[in-house]
N, C-alpha and C positions, 0 to 999 in steps of 0.2 A: 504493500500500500504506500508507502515514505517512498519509493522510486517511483512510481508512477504520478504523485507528486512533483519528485522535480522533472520528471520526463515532461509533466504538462507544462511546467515554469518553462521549461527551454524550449518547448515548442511557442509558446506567448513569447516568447523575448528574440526569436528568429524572423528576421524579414527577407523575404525575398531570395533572390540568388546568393548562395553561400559557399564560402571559400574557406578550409580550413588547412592551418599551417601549425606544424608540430616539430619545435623542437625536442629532437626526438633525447638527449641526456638526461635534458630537464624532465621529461614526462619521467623517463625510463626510472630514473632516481627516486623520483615522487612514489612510483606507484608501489617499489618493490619495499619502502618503507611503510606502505600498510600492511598492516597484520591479519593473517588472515584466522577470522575468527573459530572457534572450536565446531560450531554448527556448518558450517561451511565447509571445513576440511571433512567434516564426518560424511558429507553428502559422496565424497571419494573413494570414504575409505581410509585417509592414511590421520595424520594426527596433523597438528596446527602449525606445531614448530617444525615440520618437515618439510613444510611447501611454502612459498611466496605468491604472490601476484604479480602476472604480468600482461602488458598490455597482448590484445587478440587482433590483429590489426585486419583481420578479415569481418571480424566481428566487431570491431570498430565500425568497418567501412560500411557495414550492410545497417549497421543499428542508423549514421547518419542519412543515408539516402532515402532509408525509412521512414523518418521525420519530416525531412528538408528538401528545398532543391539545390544538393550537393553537386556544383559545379565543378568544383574541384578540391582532391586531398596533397598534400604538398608535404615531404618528410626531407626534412634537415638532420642528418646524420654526421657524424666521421666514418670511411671506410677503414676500417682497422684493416684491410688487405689478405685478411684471412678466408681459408676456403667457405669457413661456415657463416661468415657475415657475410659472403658476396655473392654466396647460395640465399641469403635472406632478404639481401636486397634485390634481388634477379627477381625472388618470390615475389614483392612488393610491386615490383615495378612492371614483371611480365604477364603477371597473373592475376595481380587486385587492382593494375592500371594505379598507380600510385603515384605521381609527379615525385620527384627526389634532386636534391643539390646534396653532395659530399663530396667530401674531402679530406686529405691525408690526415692526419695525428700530428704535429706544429710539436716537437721538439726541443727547448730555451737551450742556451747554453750552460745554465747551470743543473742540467737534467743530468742524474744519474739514476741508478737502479735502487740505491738503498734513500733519495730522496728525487721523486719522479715531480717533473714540473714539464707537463704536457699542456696543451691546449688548441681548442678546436671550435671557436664561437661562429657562431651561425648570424647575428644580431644584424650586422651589416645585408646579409643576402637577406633575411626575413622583411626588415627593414625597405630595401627595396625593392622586392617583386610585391608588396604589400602597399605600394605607392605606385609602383607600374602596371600594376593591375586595377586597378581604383575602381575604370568604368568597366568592371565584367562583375561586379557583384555590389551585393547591400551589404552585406555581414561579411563579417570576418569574425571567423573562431578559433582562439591563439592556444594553442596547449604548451603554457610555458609559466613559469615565475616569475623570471628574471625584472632585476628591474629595470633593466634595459630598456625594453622594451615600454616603459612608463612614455616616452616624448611621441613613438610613434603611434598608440591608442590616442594621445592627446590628437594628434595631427590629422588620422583618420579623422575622428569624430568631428572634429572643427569642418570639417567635407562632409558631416550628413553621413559619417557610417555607421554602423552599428558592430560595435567590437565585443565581443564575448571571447571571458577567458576561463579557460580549467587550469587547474592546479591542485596543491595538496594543502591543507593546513601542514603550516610548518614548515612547507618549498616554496610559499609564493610573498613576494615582496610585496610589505603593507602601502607599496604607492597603486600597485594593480588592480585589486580590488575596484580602489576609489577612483582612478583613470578609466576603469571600461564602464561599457554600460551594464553589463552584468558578470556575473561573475559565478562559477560554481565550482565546489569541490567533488574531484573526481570518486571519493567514496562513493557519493550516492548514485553511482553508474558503473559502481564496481563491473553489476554483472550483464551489464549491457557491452563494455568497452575492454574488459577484463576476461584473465584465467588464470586458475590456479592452477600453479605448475608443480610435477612432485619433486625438480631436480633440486639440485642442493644450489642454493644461493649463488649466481653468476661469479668467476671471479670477476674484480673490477682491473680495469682497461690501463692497471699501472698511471695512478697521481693523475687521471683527468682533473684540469681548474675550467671554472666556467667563469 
């Protein structure tokens, strides 16, 4: 009942042609810090603390189109160059038709293995195909925190768009919120956008900074 709830909020707060753009670390990071509750892992079978949340990005795709007129999805990644991420990207892009911009893993000079100083911001490309696309949609829906991205919500909206953002309590910067025109936490579409997964907690991609 409490999801179908916000399902109906973010159908009321949708206009028109819709474009959605996901920074894909920022979501990745948010989600795999929800926990996933004891009623929920039982529905599987295994226990709570053995499984994580991760986003479903086929079940992403289909829950938006469902709602919306889903113009276009758009995923901002790093290709880490590996065989299993560029089987997941092939997946996304040849298969669920996924728009995608990535790019290599950004290296510092003071990058070593026992203190990794990587990085791989996206803010600049989101920033502008989300200005050069203006006239193809009404909404724009940001799946990110950062508070980057606070000047170009402002910018949109000063042009009459209508910006909707997900995030995480606890990932998304307190300017975001108060810059879109709505805002929702990705909890409550766990199981619309989401899956529980039984593998054991990703490792992480060595000292990613956003």
């Amino acid at each position: 009942m409490m999801d179908n709830f916000h399902i109906e909020k973010l159908k009321r707060a949708i206009k028109k042609r819709v474009y959605i753009f996901i920074d894909a670390a920022n979501l990745e990071r948010s989600v795999q810090d929800i926990k996933v509750n004891e009623k929920d892992a039982k529905e599987i079978g295994v226990n709570n603390d053995e499984v994580i949340w991760r986003v479903d990005y086929k079940q992403f795709k289909d829950f938006f189109e469902s709602i919306c007129d889903c113009r276009m999805v758009k995923f901002y990644s790093v290709n880490f160059q590996t065989r299993s991420h560029i089987n997941f990207l092939t997946f996304l892009k040849r298969v669920l038709h996924i728009a995608m911009e990535t790019k290599p893993l950004k290296e510092y000079e003071d990058h070593t293995e026992e203190c990794p100083h990587r990085k791989a911001n996206f803010d600049v490309e989101i920033a502008v195909d989300a200005t050069f696309e203006m006239d193809n949609y009404e909404t724009l829906i940001l799946f990110s925190g950062d508070c980057d991205f606070e000047y170009l919500i402002k910018f949109l909206r000063k042009h009459n768009k209508n910006v909707i953002v997900f995030s995480r309590s606890g990932h998304v910067a307190k300017e975001l919120p108060l810059a879109s025109s709505y805002y929702f936490d990705i909890i409550y579409f766990r199981n619309d956008l989401l899956k529980i997964s039984k593998s054991k907690r990703p490792r992480q991609e060595g000292g990613i900074r956003s």
